[in-house]
C-alpha positions, -999 to +999 in steps of 0.1 A: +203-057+003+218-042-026+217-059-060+224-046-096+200-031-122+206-063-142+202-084-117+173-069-106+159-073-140+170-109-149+148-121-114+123-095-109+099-119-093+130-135-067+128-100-054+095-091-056+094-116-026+120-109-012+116-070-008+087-085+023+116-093+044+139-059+034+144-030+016+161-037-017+188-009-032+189-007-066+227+000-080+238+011-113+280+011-119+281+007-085+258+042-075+226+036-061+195+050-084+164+027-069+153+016-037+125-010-031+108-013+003+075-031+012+045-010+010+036+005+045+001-009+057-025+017+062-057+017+088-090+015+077-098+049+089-066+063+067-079+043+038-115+059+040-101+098+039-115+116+013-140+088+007-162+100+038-178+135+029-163+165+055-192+187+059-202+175+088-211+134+080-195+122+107-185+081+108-214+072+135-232+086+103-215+062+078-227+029+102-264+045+105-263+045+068-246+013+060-270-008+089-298+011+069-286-002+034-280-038+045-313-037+064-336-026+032-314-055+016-329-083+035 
């Protein structure tokens, strides 16, 4: 969908849902200067990079240490 900068503006939150369904193309004069597409979903694992430690902690090491958190919890 293409839709003008001023359009976009006027009804930001129209396509703010809309953008779910499609990519939106932002146009200025007629050239396109924007384009709005829905964010791409990411794994867990992907989300946890550079949370998790690399020297060697490995993720059986993460659920040890989470199970003995929840368990001194209780």
């Amino acid at each position: 969908m293409e839709v003008t900068a001023t359009e976009f503006k006027k009804n930001l939150g129209k396509y703010l849902t809309l953008v779910n369904k499609e990519e939106i193309i932002i146009t200025r004069n007629g050239i396109p200067i924007a384009q709005i597409s829905p964010p791409k979903k990411k794994s867990i694992v992907n989300q946890l990079i550079g949370i998790i430690p690399d020297d060697g902690y490995s993720l059986d090491d993460a659920r040890m240490e989470r199970l003995l958190r929840n368990e001194d919890s209780i």
